[in-house]
C-alpha positions in Angstrom: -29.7 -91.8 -162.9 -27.5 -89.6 -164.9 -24.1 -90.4 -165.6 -20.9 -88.7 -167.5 -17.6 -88.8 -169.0 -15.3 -85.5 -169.7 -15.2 -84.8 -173.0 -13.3 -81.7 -174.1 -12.9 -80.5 -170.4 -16.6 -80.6 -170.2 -18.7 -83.6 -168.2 -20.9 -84.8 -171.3 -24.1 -86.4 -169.4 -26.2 -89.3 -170.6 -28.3 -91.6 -169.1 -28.5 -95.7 -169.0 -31.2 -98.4 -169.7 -33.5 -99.4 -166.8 -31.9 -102.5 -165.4 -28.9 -102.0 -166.3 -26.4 -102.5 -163.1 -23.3 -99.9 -162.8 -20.3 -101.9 -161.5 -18.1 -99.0 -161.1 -18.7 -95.0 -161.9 -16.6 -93.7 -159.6 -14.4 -90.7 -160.1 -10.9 -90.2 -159.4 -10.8 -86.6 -157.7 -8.4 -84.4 -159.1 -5.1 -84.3 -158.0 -3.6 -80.9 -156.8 0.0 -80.0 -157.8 2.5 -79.6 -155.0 2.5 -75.5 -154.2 6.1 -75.2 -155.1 7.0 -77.8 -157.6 10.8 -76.8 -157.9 11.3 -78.0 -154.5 9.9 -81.2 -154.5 12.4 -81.9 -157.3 14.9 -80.9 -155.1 13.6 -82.9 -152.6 13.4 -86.0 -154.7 17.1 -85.4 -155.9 18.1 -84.5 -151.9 16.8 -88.1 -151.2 17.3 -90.4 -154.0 16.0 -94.0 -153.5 18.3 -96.4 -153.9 21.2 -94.3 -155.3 23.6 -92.1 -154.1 23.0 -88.5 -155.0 23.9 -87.2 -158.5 26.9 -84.9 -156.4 28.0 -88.5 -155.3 28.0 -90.4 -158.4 29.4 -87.6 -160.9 33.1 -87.2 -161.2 35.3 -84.4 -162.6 36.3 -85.3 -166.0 32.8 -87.4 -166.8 31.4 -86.6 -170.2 27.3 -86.6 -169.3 24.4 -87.2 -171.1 21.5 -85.7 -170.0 18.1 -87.4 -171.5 14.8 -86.2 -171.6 11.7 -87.3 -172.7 10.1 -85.6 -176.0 6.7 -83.4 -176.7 4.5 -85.9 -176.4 4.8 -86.5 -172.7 4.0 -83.1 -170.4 7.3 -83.8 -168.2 8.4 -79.8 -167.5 12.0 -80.2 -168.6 12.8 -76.8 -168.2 11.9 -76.9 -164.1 14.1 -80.2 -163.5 17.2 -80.0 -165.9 18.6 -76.8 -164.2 18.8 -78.4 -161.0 20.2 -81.4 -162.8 22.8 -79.5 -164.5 23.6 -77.4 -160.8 24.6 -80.5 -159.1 26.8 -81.4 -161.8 28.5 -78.5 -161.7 28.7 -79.2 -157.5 30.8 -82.5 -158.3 33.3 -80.8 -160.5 31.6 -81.6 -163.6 30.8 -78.1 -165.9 28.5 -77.6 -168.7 30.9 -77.9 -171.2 31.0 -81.7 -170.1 27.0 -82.2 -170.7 25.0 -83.1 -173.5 21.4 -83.1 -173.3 19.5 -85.5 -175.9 15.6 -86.1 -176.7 14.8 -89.6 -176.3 12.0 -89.6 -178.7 12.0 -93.3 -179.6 10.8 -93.6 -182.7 8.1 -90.6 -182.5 8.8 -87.5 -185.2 12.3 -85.1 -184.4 11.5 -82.1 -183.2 12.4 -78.8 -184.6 15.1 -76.7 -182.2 12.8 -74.3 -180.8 10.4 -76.8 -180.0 13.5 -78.9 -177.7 14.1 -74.9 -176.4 10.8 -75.0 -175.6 10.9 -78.1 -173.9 13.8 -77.7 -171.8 13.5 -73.8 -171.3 15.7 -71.1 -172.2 18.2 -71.4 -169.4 19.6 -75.0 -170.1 19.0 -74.0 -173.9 22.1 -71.3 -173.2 23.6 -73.3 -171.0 23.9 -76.5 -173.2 24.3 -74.5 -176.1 25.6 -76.8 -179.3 25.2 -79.8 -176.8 21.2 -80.5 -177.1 20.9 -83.1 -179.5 17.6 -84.9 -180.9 18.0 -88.3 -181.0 18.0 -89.9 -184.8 16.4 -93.6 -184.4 17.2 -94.1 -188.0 21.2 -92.5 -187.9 24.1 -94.9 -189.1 26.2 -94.1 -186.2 24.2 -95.5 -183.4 25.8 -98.9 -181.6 25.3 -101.8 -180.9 25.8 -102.7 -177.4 24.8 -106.3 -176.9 21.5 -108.2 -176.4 19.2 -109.0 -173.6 18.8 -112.4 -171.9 16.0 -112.7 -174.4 17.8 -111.9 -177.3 17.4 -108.4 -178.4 19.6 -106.7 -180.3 20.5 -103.2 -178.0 21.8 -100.8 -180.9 22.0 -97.4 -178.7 22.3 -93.6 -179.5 26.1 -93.3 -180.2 26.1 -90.1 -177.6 24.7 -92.3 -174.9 26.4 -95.6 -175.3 29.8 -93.7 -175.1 28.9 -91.3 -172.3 31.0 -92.0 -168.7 27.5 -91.0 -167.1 23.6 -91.4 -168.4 20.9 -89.4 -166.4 17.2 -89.3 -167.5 14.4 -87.0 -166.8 10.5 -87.9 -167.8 7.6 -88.5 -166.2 5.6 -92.0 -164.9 2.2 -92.8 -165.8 0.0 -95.6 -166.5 0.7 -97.2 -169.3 -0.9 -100.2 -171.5 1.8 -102.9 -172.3 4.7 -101.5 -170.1 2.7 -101.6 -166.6 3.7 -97.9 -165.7 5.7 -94.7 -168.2 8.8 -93.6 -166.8 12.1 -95.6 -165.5 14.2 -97.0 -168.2 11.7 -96.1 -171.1 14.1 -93.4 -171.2 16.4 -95.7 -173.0 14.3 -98.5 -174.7 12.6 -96.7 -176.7 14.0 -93.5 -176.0 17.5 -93.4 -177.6 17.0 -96.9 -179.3 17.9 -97.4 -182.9 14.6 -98.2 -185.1 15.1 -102.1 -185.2 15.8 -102.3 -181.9 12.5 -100.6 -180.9 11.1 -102.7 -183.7 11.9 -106.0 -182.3 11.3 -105.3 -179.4 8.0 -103.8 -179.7 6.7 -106.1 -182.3 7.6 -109.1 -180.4 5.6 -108.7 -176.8 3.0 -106.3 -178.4 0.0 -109.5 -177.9 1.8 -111.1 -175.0 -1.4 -111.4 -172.2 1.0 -110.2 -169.1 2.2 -107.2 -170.8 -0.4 -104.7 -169.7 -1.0 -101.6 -167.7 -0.5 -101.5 -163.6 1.7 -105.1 -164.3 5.6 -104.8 -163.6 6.9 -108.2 -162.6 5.9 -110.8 -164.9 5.7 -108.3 -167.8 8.5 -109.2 -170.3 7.4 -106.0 -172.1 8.9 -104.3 -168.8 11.2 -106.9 -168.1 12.9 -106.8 -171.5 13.2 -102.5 -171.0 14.3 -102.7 -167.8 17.5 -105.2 -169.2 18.4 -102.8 -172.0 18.6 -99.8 -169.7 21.4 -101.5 -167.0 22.8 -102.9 -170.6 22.9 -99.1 -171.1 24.1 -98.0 -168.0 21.6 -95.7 -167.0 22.6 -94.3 -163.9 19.8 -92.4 -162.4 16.7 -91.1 -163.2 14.2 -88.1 -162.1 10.8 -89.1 -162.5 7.5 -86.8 -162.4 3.7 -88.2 -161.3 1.9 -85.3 -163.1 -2.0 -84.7 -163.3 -4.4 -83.5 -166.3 -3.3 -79.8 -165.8 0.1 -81.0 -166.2 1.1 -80.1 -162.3 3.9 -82.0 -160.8 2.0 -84.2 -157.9 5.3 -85.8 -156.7 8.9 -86.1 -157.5 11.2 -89.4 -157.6 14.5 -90.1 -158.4 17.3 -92.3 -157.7 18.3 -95.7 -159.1 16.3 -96.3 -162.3 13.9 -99.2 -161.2 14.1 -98.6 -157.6 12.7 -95.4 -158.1 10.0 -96.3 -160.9 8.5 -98.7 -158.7 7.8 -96.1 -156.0 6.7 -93.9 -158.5 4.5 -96.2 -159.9 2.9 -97.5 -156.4 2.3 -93.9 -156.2 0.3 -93.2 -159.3 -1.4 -96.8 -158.5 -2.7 -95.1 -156.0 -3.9 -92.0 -157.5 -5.6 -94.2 -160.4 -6.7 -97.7 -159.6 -10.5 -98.3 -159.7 -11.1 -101.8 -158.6 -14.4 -103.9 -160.4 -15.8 -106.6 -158.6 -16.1 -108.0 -162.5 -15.5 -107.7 -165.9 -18.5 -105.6 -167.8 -20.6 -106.2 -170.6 -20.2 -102.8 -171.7 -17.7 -100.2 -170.7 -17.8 -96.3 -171.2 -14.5 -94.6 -172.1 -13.6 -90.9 -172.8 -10.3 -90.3 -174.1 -9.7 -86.9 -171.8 -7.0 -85.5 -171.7 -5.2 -87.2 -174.4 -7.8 -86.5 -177.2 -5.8 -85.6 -180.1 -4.6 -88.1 -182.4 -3.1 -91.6 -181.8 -3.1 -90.6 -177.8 -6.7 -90.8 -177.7 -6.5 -94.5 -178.5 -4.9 -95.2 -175.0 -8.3 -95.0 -173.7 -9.9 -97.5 -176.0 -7.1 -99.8 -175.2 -7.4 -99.6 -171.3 -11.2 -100.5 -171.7 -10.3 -103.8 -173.1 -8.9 -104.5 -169.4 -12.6 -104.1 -168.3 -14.6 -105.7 -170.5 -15.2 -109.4 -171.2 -14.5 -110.7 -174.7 -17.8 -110.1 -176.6 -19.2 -107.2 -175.2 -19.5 -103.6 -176.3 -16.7 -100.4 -175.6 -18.7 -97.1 -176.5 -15.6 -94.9 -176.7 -16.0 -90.9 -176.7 -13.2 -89.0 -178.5 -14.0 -86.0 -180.5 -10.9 -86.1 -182.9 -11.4 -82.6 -184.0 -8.2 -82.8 -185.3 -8.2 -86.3 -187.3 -5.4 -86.2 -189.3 -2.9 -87.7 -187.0 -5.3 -90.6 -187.1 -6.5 -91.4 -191.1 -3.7 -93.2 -191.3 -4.2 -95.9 -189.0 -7.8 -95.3 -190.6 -7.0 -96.8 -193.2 -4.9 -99.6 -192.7 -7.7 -100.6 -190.6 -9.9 -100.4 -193.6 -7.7 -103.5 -195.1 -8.9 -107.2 -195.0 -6.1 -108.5 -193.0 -6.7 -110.1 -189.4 -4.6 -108.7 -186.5 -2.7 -112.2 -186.2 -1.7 -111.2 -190.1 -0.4 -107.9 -189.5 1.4 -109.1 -186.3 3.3 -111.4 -188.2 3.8 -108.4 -191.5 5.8 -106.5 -188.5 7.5 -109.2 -187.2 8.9 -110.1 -190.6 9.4 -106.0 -191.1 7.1 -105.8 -194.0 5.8 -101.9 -193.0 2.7 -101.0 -195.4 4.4 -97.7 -197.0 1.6 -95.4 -195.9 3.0 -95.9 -192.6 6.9 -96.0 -192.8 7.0 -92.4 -191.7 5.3 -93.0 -188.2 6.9 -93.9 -185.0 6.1 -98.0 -184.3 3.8 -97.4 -181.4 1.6 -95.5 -183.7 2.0 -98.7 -186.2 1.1 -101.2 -183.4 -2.3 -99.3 -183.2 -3.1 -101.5 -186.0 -3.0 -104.2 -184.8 -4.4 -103.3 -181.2 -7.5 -102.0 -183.1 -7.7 -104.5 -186.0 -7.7 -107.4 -182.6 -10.8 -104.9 -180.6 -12.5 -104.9 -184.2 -12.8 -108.8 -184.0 -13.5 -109.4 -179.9 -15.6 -106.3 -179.3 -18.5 -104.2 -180.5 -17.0 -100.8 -180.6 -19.2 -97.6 -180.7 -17.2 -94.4 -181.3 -18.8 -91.7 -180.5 -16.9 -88.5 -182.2 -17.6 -85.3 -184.2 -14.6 -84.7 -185.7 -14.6 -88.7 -188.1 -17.3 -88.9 -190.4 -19.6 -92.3 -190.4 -17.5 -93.7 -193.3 -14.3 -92.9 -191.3 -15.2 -95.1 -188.2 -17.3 -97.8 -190.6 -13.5 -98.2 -192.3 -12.2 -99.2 -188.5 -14.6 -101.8 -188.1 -16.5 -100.0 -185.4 -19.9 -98.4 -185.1 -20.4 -94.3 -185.7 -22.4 -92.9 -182.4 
């Protein structure tokens, strides 16, 4: 029987070894975008769940921050933020009063046109002076307390002085933090660098932070406490698919809201096993540029006992974004080692300039090198690029 995996938009087809047994091959059917996606946002923001409606909670004289998530998540900014800013205005709030910043974590600062791009011409004009890129490494952000497990909340100085926050992204599966969206707005969003450090670093190994997991995930936990430390207000989250189509809208209260948002993509993604494999077949589609075709090496690991084989497709035609984590992986140091290098800060200086999920790849890879045989299959690495990772060229 022949099987596949999309690689490059394409099904690639291969065939298996008689006897072997196929737990699970199913796939998900697409997903179509909603017809008119500017109304299901105003439908979502017409019925917020658990939250009053933005015309509700704004107040004449509020200074508002307006987040949004950065270029590498395919949230469509520029549909959501005008009916944002329009409801402001309804509750006596005008432009003037309303700063719009990019919470991009730790992940490179975007250029102007790219943000314009991002959030469309119209809120570009609107907001004009007031759209902001948020600096993780800037002297002037603030420190706002700590968590009830001790981390330091040092906030975007914008956003921990604002009378109002509201956040716009999107919600997806994601590995450690159970499900994208909610109040990774704010942590890492508009976090300073040690904050996302130490809070990264710390639950990056712990067993119970993984994807589909919400309660009992201190990863998710711990983001959840520093966005009510943050005040967070509400938030408008998108389920998008692979064309990057809105599916559904969701706003409202920050976690009230991300839960049903993430029930809902549950839905649309879950493939239940009866078992843990012995080998598991992976293609990185859509996300096959860079560090983000990692994500599907690292959801394998959730479906394969310790031991066994991952062959993982990715083309990385464009490999650059990824020879740096190349070569750290080349080094001699186990992943407990490098764990505890971040921990203590100690950042090899090849890598200072990258954003600390793209460091924790090191140690998520360095930790499959030692519990699974990995066989990357790629055109764009050379056989002495993947032998450097530990893993087998296919």
């Amino acid at each position: 029987m022949s099987h596949y995996v999309i690689c490059e938009g394409k099904e690639l087809y291969f065939s298996l070894p008689d006897g072997w047994t196929v737990l699970s091959a199913q796939d998900k059917p697409p997903v179509p975008g909603v017809p008119d996606p500017l109304k299901d946002i105003r439908r979502a923001l017409d019925n917020p769940i658990g939250s009053p409606k933005i015309e509700e909670i704004a107040r004449p004289g509020m200074e508002v921050v307006l987040l949004f998530d950065d270029l590498q998540r395919p949230t469509p900014a520029y549909l959501a933020m005008p009916e944002v800013l329009n409801r402001l205005n309804k509750a006596g709030i005008p432009d003037e009063r309303v700063s719009a910043i990019c919470a991009l974590g730790t992940h490179p600062i975007p250029s102007t046109g790219q943000m314009e791009n991002k959030i469309g011409k119209e809120v570009s004009s609107r907001l004009k002076g007031r759209v902001f890129a948020h600096d993780p490494h800037s002297s002037e952000n603030v420190v706002i307390g700590k968590t009830h497990r001790g981390t330091l909340v040092e906030l975007n100085a914008r956003v921990a002085f604002a009378d109002l926050i509201i956040g716009v992204g999107e919600c997806m599966p994601h590995p450690v933090a159970g499900y994208g969206g909610g109040c990774k707005i704010i942590m890492p969003g508009v976090c300073s660098y040690s904050s996302v450090a130490d809070h990264h670093f710390t639950w990056l190994r712990h067993k119970y932070c993984c994807v589909n997991k919400l309660d009992g995930n201190p990863w998710y936990e711990e983001i959840v406490d520093v966005g009510r430390l943050a005040r967070l207000t509400f938030k408008l989250d998108l389920v998008i698919n692979e064309k990057k189509e809105i599916i559904k809208a969701f706003a409202g209260d920050p976690v009230a809201e991300h839960r049903e948002a993430s029930g809902f993509a549950e839905s649309l993604y879950f493939v239940p096993l009866p078992r843990i494999a012995d080998v598991t077949i992976t293609s990185a589609f859509p996300l096959e540029i860079g560090v983000q075709a990692t994500k599907a090496l690292t959801m394998a690991v959730f479906c394969t006992r310790s031991g066994g084989t991952i062959i993982w497709v990715a083309p990385q035609k464009e490999a650059g974004p990824i020879l740096p984590l190349i070569k750290e992986m080349a080094s001699a140091e186990s992943a407990s080692d490098f764990h505890r290098r971040l921990i203590k800060g100690d950042i090899p200086d090849h890598l200072r300039s990258f954003g600390i999920s793209y460091i924790m790849q090191v140690v998520y890879f360095k930790e499959l090198a030692e519990k699974f045989d990995i066989i990357h299959v790629s055109e764009g690495l050379t056989p002495e690029h993947v032998k450097m990772m530990k893993f087998t060229y296919g």
